[in-house]
Each structure stands twice: as structure tokens, then as C-alpha cells.
N, C-alpha and C positions, 0 to 999 in steps of 0.2 A: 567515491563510492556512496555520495549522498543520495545520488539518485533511486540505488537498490531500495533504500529505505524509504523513500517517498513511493516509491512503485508500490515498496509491499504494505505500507500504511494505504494508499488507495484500494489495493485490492481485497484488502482485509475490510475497508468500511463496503466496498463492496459489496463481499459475501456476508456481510451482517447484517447490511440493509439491503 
């Protein structure tokens, strides 16, 4: 379930930048 957290850590730098 590492991956969920690498997913939502990209998508959150994402929406921030």
C-alpha cells in the first residue's frame, strides 16, 4: 500500500504547483 501514498504525495505536489 506504498504506492497509494506515493500517488497521493505526487498528486498533492501537483495541485500545489
Amino acid at each position: 500500500m506504498q504506492s497509494i501514498y506515493m500517488q497521493k504525495a505526487l498528486n498533492h505536489h501537483l495541485e500545489c504547483c
